[in-house]
C-alpha positions in Angstrom: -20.5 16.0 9.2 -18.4 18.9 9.2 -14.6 18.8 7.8 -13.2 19.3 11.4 -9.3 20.9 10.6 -7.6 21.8 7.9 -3.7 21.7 7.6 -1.8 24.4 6.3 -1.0 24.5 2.6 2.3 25.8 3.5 5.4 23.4 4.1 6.5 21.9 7.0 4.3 23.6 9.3 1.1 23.0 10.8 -1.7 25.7 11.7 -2.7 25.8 15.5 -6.1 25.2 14.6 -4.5 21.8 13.2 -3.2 20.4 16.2 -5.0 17.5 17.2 -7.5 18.0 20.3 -7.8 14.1 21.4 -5.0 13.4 23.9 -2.3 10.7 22.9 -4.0 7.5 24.5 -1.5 4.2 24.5 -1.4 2.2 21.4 -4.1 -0.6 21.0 -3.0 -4.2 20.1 -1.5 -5.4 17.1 -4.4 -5.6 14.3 -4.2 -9.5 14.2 -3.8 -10.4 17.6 -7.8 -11.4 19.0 -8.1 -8.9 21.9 -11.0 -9.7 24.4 -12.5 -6.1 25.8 -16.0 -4.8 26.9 -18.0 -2.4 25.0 -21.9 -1.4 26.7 -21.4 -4.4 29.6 -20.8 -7.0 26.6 -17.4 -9.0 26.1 -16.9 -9.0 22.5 -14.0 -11.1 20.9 -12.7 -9.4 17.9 -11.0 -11.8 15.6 -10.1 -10.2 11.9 -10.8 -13.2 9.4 -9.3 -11.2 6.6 -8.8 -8.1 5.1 -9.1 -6.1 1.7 -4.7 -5.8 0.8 -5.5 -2.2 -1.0 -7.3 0.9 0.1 -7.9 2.0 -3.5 -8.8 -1.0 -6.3 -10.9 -1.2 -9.4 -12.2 -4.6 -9.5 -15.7 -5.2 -7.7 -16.0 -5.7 -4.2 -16.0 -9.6 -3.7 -15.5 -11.8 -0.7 -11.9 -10.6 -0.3 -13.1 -7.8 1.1 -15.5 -8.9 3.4 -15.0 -7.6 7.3 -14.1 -9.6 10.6 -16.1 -11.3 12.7 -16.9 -10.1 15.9 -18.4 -12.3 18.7 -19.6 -11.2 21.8 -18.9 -14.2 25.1 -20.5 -12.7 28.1 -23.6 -14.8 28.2 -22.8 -18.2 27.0 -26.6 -19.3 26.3 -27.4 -16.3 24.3 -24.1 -16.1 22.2 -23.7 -13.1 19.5 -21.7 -13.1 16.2 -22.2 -10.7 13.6 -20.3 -10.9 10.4 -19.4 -7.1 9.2 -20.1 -6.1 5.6 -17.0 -4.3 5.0 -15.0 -2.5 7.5 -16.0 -2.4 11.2 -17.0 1.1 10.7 -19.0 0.4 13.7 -16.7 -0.3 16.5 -14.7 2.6 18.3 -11.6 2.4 20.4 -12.9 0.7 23.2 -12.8 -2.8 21.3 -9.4 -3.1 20.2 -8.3 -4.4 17.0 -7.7 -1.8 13.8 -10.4 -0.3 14.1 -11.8 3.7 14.6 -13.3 3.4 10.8 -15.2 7.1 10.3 -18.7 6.0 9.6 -19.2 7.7 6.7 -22.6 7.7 4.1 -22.9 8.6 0.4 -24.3 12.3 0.3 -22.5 13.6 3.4 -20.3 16.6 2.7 -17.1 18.1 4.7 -16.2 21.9 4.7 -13.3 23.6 4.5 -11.7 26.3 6.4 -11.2 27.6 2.6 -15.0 27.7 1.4 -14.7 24.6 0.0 -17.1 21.3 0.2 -16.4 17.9 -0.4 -19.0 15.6 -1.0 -19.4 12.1 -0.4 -20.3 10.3 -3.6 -18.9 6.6 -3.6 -16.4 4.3 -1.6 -13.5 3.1 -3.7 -12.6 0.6 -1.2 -10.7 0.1 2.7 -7.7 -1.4 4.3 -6.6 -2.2 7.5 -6.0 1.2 8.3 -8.4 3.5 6.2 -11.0 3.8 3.8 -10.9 5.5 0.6 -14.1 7.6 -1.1 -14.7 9.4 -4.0 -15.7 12.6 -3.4 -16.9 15.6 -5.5 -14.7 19.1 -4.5 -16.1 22.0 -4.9 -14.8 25.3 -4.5 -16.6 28.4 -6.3 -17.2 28.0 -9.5 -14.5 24.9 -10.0 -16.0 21.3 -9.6 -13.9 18.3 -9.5 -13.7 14.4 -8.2 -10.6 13.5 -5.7 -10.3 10.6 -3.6 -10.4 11.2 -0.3 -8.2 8.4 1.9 -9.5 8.8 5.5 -7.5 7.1 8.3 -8.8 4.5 11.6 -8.9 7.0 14.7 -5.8 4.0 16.1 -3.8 4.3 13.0 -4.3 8.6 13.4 -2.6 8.8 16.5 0.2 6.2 15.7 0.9 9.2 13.4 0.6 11.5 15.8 2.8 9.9 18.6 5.3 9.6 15.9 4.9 5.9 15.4 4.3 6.4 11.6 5.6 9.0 9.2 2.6 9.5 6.5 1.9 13.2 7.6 6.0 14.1 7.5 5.8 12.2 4.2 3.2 15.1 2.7 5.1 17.6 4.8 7.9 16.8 2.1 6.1 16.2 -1.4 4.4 19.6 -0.6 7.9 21.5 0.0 9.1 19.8 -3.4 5.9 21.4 -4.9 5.9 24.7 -3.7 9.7 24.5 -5.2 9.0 23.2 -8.5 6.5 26.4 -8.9 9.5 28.2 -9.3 11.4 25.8 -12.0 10.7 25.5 -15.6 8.6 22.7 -15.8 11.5 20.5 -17.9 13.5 20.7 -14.6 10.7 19.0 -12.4 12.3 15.7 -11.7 9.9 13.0 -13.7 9.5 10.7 -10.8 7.0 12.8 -9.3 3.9 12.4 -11.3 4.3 8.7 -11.1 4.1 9.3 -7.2 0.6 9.6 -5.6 1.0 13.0 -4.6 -1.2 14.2 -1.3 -3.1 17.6 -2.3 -4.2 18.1 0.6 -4.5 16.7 4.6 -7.0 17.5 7.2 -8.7 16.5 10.5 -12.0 14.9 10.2 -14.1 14.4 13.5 -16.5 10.6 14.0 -18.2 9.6 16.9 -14.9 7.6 17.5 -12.6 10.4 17.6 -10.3 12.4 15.2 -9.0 11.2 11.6 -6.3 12.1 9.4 -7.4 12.8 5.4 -4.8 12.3 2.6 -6.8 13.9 -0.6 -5.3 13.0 -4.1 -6.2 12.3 -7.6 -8.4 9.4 -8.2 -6.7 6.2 -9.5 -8.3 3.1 -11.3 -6.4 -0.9 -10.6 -3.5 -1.6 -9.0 -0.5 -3.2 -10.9 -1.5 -6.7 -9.8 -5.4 -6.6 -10.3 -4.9 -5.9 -13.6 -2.5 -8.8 -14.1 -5.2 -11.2 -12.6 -7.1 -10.0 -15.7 -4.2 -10.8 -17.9 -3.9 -14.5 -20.2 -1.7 -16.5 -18.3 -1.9 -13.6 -15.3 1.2 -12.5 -16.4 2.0 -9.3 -18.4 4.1 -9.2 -22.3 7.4 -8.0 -21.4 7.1 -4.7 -22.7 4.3 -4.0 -20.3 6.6 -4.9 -17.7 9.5 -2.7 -18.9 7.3 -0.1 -18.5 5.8 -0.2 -15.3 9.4 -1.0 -13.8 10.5 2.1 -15.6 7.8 4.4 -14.1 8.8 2.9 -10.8 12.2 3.6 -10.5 11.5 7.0 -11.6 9.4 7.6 -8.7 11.8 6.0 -6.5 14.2 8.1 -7.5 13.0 10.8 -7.0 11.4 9.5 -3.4 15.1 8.5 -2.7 17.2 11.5 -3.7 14.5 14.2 -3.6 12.5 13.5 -0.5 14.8 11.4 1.4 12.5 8.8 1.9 12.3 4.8 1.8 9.0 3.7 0.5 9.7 0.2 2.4 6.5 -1.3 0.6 6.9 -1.3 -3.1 5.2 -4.2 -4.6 2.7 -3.8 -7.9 -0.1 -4.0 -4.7 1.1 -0.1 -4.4 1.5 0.7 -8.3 -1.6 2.4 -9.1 -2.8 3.0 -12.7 -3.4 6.4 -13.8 -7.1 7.4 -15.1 -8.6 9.7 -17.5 -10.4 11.8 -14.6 -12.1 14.5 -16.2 -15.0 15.4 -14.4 -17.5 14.6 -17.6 -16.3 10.8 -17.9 -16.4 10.1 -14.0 -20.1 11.3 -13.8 -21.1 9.4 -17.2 -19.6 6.2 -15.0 -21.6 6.8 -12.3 -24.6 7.7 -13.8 -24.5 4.0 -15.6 -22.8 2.1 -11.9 -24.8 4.3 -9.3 -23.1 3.9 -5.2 -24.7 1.3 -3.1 -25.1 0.4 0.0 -25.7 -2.8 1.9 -29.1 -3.6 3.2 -29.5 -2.0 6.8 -28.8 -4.3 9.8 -29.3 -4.4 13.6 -26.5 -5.6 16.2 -27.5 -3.2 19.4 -24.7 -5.0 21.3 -22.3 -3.0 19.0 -24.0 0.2 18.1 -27.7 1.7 18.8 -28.7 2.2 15.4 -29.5 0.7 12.1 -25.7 -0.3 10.4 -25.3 0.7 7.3 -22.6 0.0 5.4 -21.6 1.5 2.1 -20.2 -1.0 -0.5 -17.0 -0.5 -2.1 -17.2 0.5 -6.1 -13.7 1.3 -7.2 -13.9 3.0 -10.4 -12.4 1.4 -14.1 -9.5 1.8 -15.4 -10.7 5.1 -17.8 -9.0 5.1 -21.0 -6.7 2.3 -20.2 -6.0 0.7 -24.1 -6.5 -3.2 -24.3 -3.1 -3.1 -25.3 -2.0 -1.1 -21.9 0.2 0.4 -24.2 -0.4 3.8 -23.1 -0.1 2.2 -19.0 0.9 4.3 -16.8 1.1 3.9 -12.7 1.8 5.6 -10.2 3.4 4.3 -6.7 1.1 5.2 -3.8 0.6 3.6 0.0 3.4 5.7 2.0 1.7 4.4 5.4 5.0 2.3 5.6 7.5 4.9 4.4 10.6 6.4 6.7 12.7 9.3 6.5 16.2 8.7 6.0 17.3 11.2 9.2 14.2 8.8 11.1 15.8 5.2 10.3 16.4 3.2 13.3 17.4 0.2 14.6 14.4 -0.5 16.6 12.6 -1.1 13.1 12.7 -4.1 12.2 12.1 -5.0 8.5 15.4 -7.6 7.7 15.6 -11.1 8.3 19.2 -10.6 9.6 19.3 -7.2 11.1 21.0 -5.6 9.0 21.4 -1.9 8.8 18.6 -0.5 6.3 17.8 2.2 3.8 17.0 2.7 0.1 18.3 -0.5 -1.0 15.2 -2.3 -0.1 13.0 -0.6 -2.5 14.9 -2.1 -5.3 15.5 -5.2 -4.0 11.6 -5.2 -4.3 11.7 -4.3 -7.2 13.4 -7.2 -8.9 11.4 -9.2 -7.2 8.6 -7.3 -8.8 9.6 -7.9 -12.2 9.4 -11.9 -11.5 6.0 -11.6 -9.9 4.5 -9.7 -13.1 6.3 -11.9 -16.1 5.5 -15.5 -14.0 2.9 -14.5 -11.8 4.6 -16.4 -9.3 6.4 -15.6 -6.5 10.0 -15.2 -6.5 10.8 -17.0 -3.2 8.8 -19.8 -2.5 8.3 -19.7 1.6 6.3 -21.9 3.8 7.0 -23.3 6.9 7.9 -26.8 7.2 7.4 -29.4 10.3 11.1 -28.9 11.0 12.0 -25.4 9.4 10.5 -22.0 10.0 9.5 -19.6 7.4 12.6 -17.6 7.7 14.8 -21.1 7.1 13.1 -21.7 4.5 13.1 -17.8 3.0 16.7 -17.7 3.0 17.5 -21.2 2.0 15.5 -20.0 -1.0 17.7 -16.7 -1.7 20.4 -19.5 -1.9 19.1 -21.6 -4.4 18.2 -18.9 -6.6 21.1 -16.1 -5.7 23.6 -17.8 -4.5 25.7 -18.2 -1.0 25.9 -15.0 0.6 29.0 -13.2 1.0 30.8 -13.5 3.8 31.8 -9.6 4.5 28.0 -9.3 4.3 26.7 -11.6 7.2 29.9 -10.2 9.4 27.7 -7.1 9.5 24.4 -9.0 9.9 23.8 -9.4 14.2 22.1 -12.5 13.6 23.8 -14.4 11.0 25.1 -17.0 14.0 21.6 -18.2 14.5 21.1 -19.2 10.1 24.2 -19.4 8.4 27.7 -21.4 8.9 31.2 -19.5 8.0 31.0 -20.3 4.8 27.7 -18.3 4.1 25.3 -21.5 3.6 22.2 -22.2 5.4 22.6 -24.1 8.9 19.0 -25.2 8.0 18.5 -26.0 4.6 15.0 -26.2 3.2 14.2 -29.0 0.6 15.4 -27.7 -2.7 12.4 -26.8 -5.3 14.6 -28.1 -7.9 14.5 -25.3 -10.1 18.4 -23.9 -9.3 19.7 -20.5 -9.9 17.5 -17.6 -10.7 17.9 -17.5 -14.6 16.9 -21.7 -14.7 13.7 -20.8 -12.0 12.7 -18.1 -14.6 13.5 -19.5 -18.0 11.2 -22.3 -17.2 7.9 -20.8 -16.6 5.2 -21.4 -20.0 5.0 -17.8 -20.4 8.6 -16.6 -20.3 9.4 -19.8 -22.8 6.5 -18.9 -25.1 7.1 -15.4 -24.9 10.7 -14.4 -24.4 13.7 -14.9 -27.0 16.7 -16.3 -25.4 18.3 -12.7 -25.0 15.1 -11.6 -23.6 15.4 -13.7 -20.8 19.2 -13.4 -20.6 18.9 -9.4 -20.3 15.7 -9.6 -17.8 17.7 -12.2 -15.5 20.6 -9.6 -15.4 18.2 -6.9 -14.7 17.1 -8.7 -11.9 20.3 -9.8 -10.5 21.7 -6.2 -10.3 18.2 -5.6 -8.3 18.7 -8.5 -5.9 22.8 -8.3 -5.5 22.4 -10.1 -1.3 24.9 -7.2 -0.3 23.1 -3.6 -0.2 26.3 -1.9 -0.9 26.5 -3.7 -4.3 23.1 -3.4 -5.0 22.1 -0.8 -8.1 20.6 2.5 -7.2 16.9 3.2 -9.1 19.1 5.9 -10.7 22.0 3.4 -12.2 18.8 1.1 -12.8 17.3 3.2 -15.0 20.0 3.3 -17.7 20.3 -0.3 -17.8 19.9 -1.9 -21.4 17.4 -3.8 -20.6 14.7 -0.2 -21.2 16.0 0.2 -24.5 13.2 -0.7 -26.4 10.7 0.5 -23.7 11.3 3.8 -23.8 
């Protein structure tokens, strides 16, 4: 398979030769939604059962990356089900669903308008969107690993149409660079190399169509698979202080240098940094070769033998025990918006509210509870007489507080869940646990763990994150010379 385009190095522009040849077709349905469509005279049902959260990871490939179902109806005394490895690498446009996987196999090597090759040696995992492999650059003399993060064909136009930002969001990190050639390297604003920077973009071409390549650095765990592998699955405080740290510097420097909401930070996103030198990757891999499934047959969904590469993410290389040395970087800009490319008809508050940086650190604080209690902050299910959203905000009341009145004035749809005083028309049954500082004080680990101060300190830190009013809400900027990093730095 042959690298099909390659976009210019240069900022903010595009070579012709880059221009996508397939024509903007309409969007296909919403990736959860069962769509019923034909594919070689056969009705096939194609009903995700559940999805791998992360494109990149480190732990093993278990069940929770297993791939949807997909039942064919047409002949109801012959029915066909077949229950995909991984991703539905196997299905093209025509079915529906999130789908237009590039069907890729170990060995198979892309070329570059450049003289460069990169090699397929290992996938690292796939999402509802992409998949990510490892791949082996080449380019003369100079050999390195990258990962290679290669979009669906659906999720490649969205980009295209406009619909999603991802390509304007390396159209920007590359104009930084080319700047920051030019600066000594003390004036390089630090959030940057705890970003997962795209190195390069191009076009590949699949029997399904065109797809978009992000090429970066390879990473090991995110945040919160390494917690799961933590006692208690929560992290020591310091370890937390950290990560946040790292975090807001990246945000910052999303937010002030780039323009840019990230609108998905969660420790999902936060990807830990590896020792990648090209000598320790291929040691790993000579000990953990790639695998693949065992070939399988479905000729109602494609006319050969399926084979399905399994995902191997790679360890966390020369991660201490002690994650003292941690360090993460935040990745996953699929969801990320331009300041000047905000609009109304996104919807991403339960109030509909007006929107911007804000929400990256309210995510934040709600970040730091996740990884000291490994529990969520807001507890939200929907009740026989209550809707998740009820209950979600009757929750940021228990533990925040009414909110303010000036607030919900601005908020179109504050009628339809809150009275004139700011409380709940719908009120959820308490969890007993009160304000934020009593929910947190009384997990085992934070009361084991955490001197009285400490969870004083942490509780304000959180607060100034999760202030209900975006205007009084602490930039990652103001954040970062909080007291509470003191002793983390």
């Amino acid at each position: 398979m042959s690298l099909g385009r390659l976009l210019s190095t240069a900022p903010g522009r595009l070579t012709r030769a880059s221009v996508l040849k397939n024509p903007l077709r309409p969007r296909i349905p919403h990736p959860m939604v069962p769509a019923l469509l034909s594919t070689h005279g056969v009705s096939v049902s194609y009903t995700p059962l559940e999805y791998s959260r992360r494109a990149m990871s480190t732990n093993d490939a278990h069940a929770d990356r297993q791939g949807p179902t997909i039942y064919c109806k047409n002949d109801p005394s012959h029915p066909f089900e077949f229950t995909c490895d991984e991703e539905p690498h196997m299905l093209g446009m025509q079915h529906g669903g999130p789908i237009g996987y590039i069907p890729l196999q170990l060995g198979q090597v892309f070329e570059d308008l450049e003289g460069g090759q990169y090699e397929i040696v290992r996938k690292l995992g796939w999402a509802t969107n992409s998949s990510v492999w490892l791949a082996k650059h080449k380019r003369g003399l100079d050999e390195r690993y990258v990962a290679v993060k290669i979009l669906t064909v659906n999720y490649t136009r969205g980009i295209e149409s406009g619909e999603f930002f991802e390509l304007e969001v390396w159209r920007r990190f590359r104009e930084v660079h080319y700047k920051s050639k030019a600066k000594p390297e003390a004036s390089v604003h630090p959030g940057l190399k705890h970003c997962v920077v795209p190195q390069t973009v191009f076009t590949a071409e699949s029997p399904h169509g065109t797809h978009l390549c992000f090429v970066t650095e390879p990473f090991g765990s995110t945040l919160d698979e390494l917690q799961v592998g933590q006692p208690g699955f929560t992290f020591p405080l310091h370890v937390v202080k950290r990560a946040v740290r790292q975090t807001l510097l990246a945000l910052d420097f999303l937010h002030t240098e780039l323009d840019l909401v990230h609108a998905d930070v969660k420790a999902g996103n936060l990807l830990m940094h590896l020792d990648t030198r090209t000598e320790n990757i291929e040691r790993y891999l000579r000990g953990h070769p790639s695998e693949t499934y065992p070939p399988r047959s479905a000729p109602e969904l494609w006319s050969g033998p399926i084979i399905t590469v399994k995902s191997q993410p790679l360890p966390n290389m020369g991660l201490k025990p002690s994650l003292d040395n941690l360090n993460v970087s935040l990745g996953d800009f699929g969801g990320a918006v331009p300041l000047n490319r905000i609009s109304p008809d996104i919807k991403i508050l339960l109030l509909d509210h007006a929107w911007s940086t804000p929400i990256d650190i309210w995510a934040v604080g709600c970040t730091v509870f996740e990884c000291l209690t490994g529990a969520s902050l807001f507890q939200v299910e929907r009740t026989p007489n209550l809707d998740e959203t009820d209950v979600h905000l009757g929750r940021m009341v228990e533990h925040l507080g009414p909110f303010p009145a000036a607030f919900l004035k601005k908020c179109s749809k504050h009628a339809d869940y809150f009275d004139d005083s700011g409380m709940p028309l719908r009120v959820p049954e308490p969890l007993g646990t009160g304000p934020l500082e009593s929910w947190f004080g009384n997990f085992l680990h934070v009361r084991e763990n955490l001197s009285d101060e400490d969870v004083r300190a942490t509780c304000a830190f959180m607060r100034r994150c999760l202030a209900i009013d975006p205007a009084e809400r602490a930039t990652a900027a103001e954040l970062l010379q909080d007291g509470w990093f003191e002793e983390s730095r």
